[in-house]
C-alpha positions as CSV (number, residue, x, y, z in Angstrom):
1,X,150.4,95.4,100.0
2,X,146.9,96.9,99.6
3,X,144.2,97.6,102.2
4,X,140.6,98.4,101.6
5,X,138.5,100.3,104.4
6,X,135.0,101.2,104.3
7,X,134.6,103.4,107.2
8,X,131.1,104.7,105.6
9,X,129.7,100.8,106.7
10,X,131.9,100.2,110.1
11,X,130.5,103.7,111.3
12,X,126.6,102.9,110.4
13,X,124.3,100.4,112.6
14,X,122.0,98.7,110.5
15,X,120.2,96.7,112.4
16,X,118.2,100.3,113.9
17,X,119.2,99.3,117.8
18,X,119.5,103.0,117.8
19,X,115.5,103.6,117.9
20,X,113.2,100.7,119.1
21,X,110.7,101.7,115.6
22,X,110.9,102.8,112.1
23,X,108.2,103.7,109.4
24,X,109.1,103.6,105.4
25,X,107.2,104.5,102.3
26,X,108.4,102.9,99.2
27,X,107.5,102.2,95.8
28,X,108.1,98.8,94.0
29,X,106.9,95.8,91.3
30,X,104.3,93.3,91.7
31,X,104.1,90.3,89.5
32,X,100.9,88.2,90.7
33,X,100.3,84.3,90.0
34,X,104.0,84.5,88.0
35,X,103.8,81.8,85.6
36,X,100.4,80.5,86.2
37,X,98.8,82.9,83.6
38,X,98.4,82.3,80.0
39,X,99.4,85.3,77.4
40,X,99.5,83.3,74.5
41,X,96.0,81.4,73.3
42,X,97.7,79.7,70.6
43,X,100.4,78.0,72.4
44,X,99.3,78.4,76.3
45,X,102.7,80.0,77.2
46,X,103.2,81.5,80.4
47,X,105.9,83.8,81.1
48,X,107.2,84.2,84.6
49,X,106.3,87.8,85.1
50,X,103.3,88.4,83.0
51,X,100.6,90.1,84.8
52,X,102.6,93.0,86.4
53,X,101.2,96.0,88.8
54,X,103.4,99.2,89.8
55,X,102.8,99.2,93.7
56,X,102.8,101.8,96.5
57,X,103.7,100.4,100.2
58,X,103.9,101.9,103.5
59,X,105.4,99.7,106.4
60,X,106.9,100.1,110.0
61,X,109.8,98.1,112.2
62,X,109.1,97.5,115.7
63,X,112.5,96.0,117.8
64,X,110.7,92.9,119.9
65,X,114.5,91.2,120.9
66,X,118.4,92.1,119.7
67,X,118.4,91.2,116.1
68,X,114.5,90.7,115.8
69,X,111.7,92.7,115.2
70,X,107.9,92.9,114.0
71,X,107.4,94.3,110.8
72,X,103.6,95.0,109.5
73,X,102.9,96.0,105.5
74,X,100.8,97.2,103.3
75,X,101.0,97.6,99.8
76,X,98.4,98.6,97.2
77,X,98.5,98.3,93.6
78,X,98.0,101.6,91.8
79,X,96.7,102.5,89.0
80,X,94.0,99.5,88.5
81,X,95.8,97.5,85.7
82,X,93.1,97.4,82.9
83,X,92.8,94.7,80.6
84,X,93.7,94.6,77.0
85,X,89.8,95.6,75.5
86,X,89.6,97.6,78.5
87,X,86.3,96.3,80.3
88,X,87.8,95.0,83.1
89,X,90.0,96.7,85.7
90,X,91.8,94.7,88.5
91,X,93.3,96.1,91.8
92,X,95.3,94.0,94.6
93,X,96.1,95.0,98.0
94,X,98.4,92.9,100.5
95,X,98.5,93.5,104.2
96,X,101.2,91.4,106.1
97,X,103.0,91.1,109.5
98,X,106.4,89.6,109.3
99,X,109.2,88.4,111.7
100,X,112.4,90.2,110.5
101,X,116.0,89.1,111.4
102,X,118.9,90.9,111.0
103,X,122.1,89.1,109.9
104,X,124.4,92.4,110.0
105,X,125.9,94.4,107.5
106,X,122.7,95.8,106.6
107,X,121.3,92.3,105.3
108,X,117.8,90.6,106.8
109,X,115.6,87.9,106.0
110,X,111.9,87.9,106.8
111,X,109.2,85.9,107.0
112,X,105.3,86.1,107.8
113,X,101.5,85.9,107.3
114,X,99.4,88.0,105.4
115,X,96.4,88.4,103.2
116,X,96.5,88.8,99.7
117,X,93.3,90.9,98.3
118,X,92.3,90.8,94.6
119,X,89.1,93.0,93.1
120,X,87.7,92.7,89.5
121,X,85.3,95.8,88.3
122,X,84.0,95.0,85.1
123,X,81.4,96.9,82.8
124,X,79.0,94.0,82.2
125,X,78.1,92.5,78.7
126,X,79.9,89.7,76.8
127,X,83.1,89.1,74.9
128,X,84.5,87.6,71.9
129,X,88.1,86.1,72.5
130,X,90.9,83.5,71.1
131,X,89.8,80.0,72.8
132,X,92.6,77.3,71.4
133,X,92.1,77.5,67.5
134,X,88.8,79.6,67.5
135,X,86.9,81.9,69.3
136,X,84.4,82.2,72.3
137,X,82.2,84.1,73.9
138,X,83.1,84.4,77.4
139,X,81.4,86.8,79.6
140,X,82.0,90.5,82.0
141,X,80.8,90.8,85.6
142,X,78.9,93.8,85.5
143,X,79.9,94.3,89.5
144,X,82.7,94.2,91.5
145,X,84.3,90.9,92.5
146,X,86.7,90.1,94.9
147,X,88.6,87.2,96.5
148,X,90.7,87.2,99.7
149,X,93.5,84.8,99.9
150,X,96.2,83.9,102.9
151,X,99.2,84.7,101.7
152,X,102.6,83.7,103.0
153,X,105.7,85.9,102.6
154,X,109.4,84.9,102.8
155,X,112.2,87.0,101.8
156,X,115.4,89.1,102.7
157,X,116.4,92.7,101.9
158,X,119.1,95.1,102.4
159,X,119.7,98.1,104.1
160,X,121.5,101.0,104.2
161,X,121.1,104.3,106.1
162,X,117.5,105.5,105.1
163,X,117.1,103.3,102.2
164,X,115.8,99.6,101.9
165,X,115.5,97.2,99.0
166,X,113.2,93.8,99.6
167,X,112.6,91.0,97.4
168,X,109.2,88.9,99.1
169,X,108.3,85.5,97.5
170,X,104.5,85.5,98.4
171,X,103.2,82.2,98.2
172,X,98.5,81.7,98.2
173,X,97.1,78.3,98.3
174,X,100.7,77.3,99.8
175,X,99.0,73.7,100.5
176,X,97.2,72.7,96.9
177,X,99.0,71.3,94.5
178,X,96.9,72.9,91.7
179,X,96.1,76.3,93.2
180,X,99.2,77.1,94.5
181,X,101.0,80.5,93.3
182,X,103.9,82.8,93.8
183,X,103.3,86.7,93.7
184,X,107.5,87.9,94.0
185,X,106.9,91.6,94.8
186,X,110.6,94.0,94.8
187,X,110.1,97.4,97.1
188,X,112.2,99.9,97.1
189,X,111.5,102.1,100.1
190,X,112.7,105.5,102.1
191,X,113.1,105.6,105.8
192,X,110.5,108.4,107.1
193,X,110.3,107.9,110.7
């Protein structure tokens, strides 16, 4: 007969009853509008995680009731992703407060509002690019644009002593049946408080 013990897990609280707060710094992957924006002029293709952004986030934990808590977010997207002629730059920073619930073991789901914040710098002028089987002239904001979206956020993560893993599904323009996209952002982050 063979026994496994974990005594590392039964000896750690994950839910963080211990303290009533908690702050993390992280680092993660961003992939905004997945599968809503065309690579491919030719054939229109749209790969799930396509426009990608390295992101830096900085969040804190606030116990409201046993197994629940507050958890407020913000990540911003570092460095600006440029485009491929480099005349535009793009930036995105997401501010969210979320209901956590802890399911034990170190596992919680989540859930929230938040608002999703996408800027455009461009150096002005006009370019030529692939438009179906020929070309167009399309043209470059010569100032900064921006758009501010609500965003909802549903997930779960995971963890374990000082570190946490999260995988969000942020959902804009949850209600339209055109406009609607999903942003799936994965943080990896380090306990600091």
């Amino acid at each position: 007969m063979c026994f496994l013990s974990l005594p590392a897990f039964a000896s750690y609280d994950y839910s963080g009853a211990d303290k009533p707060y908690s702050g993390s710094v992280g680092l993660g992957y961003l992939a905004h509008n997945a599968g809503v924006a065309a690579t491919d002029a030719s054939s229109g293709a749209k790969p799930f995680l396509s426009d990608t952004y390295t992101q830096f986030n900085i969040s804190g934990r606030f116990t409201v009731a046993e197994a629940w808590s507050i958890s407020p977010l913000l990540m911003l997207t570092y460095p600006a992703k440029k485009t491929a002629e480099n005349m535009e730059t793009t930036a995105l920073t997401y501010f969210t407060v979320r209901g956590m619930r802890d399911f034990g073991m170190g596992f919680d789901g989540h859930f929230g509002l938040g608002v999703l914040y996408y800027e455009l710098k461009g150096s002005g002028g006009t370019i030529q690019l692939q438009n179906g089987s020929g070309t167009a002239t399309f043209g470059i904001p010569s100032q900064t644009r921006s758009s501010s979206l609500l965003a909802w956020d549903f997930g779960g993560g995971y963890h374990y002593q000082i570190y946490r893993v999260d995988l969000s599904l942020v959902y804009t323009s949850i209600f339209s049946s055109t406009r609607r996209a999903l942003t799936p952002i994965l943080n990896f982050s380090l306990e600091v408080l």
